[in-house]
N, C-alpha and C positions, 0 to 999 in steps of 0.2 A: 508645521515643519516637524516629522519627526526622524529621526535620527541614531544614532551611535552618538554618548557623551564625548565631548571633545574636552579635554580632563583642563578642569580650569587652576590649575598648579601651575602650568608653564610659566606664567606671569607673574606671579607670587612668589615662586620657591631663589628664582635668580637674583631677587632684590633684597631676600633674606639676610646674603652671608654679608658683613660688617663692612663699611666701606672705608675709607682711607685713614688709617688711626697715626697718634702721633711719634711712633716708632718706625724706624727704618731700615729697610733690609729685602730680602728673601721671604715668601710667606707659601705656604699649603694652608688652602683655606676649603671652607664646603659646608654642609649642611643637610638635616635630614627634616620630610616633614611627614605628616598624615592629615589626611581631611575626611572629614562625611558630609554629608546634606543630599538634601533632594532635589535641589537647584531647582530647575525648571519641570522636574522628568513627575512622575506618580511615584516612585520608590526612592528611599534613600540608596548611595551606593558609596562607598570608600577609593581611597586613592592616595596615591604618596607618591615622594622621588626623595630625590636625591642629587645631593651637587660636588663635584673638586674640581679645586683649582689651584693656580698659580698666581701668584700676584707677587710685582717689586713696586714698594714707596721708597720715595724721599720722602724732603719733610711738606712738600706740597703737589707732587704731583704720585700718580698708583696708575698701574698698569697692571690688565687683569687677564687672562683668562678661565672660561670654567664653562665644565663638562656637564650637564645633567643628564640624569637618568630618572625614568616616568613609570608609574606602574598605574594599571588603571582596568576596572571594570568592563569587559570585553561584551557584556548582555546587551541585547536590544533593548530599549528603554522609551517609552511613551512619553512625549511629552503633556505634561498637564490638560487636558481642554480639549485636548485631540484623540481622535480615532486612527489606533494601525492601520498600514496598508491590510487591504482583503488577503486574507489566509494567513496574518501573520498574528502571535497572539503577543502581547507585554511579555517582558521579562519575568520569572518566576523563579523561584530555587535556591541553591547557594550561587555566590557570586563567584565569576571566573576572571582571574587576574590576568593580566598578560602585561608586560614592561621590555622595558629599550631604551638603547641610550637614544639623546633627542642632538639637535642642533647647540654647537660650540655656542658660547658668545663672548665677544671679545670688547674689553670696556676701558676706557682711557678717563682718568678723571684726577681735576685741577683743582687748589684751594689757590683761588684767584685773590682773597681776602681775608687775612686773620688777623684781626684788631685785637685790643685786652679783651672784650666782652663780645663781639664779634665776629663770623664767619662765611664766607658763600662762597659757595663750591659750583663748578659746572663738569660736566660729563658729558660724553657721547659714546655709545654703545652699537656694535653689530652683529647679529645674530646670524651666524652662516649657514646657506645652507645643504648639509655632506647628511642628512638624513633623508628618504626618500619620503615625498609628500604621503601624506599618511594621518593617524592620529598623535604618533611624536614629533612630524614632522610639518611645513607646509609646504616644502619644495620651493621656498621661495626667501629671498633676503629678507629682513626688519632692519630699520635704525629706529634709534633712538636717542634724543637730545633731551640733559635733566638739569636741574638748579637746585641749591639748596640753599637754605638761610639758617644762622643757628644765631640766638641770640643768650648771655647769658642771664641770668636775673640773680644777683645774688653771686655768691659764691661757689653753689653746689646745685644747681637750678636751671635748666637750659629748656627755652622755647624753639621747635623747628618746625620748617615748614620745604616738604620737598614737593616739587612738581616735574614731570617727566610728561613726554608726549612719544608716542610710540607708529613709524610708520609701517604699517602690516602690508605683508604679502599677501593675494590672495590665495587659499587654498584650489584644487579643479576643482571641485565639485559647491565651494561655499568662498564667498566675498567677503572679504572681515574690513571692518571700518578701521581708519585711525581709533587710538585710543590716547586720552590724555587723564593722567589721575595725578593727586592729591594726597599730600598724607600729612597731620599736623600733629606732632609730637610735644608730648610735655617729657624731659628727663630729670629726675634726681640721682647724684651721687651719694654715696653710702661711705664714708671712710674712703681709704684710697685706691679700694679696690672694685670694689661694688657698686653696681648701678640699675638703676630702674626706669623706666617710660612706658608711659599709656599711649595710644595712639587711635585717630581716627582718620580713615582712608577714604577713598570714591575717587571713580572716572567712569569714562565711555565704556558701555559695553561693546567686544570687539565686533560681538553679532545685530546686527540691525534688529530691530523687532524685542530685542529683551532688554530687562530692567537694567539699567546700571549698576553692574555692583557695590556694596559700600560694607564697609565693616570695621568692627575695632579694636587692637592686640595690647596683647603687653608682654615685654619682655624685661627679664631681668638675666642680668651677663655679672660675669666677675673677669677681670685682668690680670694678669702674672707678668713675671719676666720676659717672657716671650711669646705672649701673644693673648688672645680673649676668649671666650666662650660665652656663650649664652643660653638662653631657656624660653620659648616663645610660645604664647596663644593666641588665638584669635574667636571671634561670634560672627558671623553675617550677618550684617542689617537690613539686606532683602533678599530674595527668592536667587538671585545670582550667582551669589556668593556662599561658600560652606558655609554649614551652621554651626562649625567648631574644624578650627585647624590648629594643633601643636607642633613644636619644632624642638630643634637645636642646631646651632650655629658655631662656630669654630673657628679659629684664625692662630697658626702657629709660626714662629721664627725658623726658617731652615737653615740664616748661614750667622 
């Protein structure tokens, strides 16, 4: 199969920004990120986006909207193993960016349960789509249905574990499978404002034929008055997934 990269952020960068915290109100939220690796392709190649949005919580339910925006390596690119079509040669050179806004999505999510040490949370999310099928686009709907668990240990000490299942569009020219991923969080609190978690991920690949991807971040966020921020990394743990993606994340009080 070889191809144009289909920029693997779009999935990543949306579940980035902070999800339901225990303030209430008005919120402008979003996020920045960048990645490299060589995924599947013979050369490395970079990529980023970007996200805002809107979000109102109570004290257990959030309601979301949010904008991204995609920027991404425009080269031909050989996949691993494989031979270009005749007369075309690999990509070479500097790299040519080219970006756009992508498809809105809109996310509704519930804290069904908050015991003293205790939490789970369910979602359903919809990715519309008002971008033309493309590489920021598919021209096609996704939903998405997610759970969470968070359980406390201790005082300052929180074990989680989210699972989300994703039904994909297909794109014209490429069929993407369902995807369902994974992500098992360890958090420490820092005083009353600071916080820390490791994390390790995996699901379907959305492409038939390639690896699943898996990988493992850490972020550290601090809290104020009105609202959070944070500081994000990540490493791929197979050919799938970037070999390094950084971030930052954001969540402000507007009213």
């Amino acid at each position: 199969m070889w191809r144009r990269r289909r920029d693997p952020l779009v999935a990543a960068l949306l579940v980035l920004v902070p999800g339901a915290v225990a303030a209430q109100g008005l919120f402008v939220e979003g996020g920045l990120s960048w990645a490299r690796g060589d995924y599947v392709y013979t050369r490395q190649t970079s990529g980023g986006g970007a996200a805002v949005g809107l979000a109102w919580s109570s004290r257990r339910f959030t309601a979301r909207v949010t904008l991204p925006f995609f920027v991404r390596d425009t080269r031909l690119l050989t996949v691993s193993g494989e031979e270009p079509p005749e007369g075309v040669e690999d990509a070479v050179g500097t790299a040519d960016y080219e970006g756009s806004v992508s498809d809105p999505l809109v996310q509704v999510y519930a804290q069904v349960l908050q015991a003293r040490r205790t939490g789970i949370g369910l979602s359903a999310s919809v990715k519309v789509p008002l971008v033309e099928a493309g590489y920021f686009g598919t021209g096609e709907w996704d939903v998405s249905v997610a759970a969470s668990v968070s359980q406390f240990v201790g005082s300052a000490t929180m074990l989680g574990l989210d699972v989300s299942y994703w039904r994909l569009g297909d794109m014209p020219d490429l069929d993407l499978q369902d995807t369902v991923t994974g992500t098992l969080t360890l958090g420490q609190a820092f005083g009353r404002a600071w916080t820390a978690s490791l994390s390790f991920s995996g699901g379907r690949s959305a492409v038939a034929g390639y690896d699943d991807p898996w990988w493992a971040g850490l972020l550290v966020g601090r809290s104020f008055s009105r609202g959070i921020w944070g500081l994000t990394a990540s490493i791929g743990l197979t050919d799938s997934a970037p070999d390094f993606t950084v971030g930052l994340v954001w969540r402000a009080r507007l009213d």
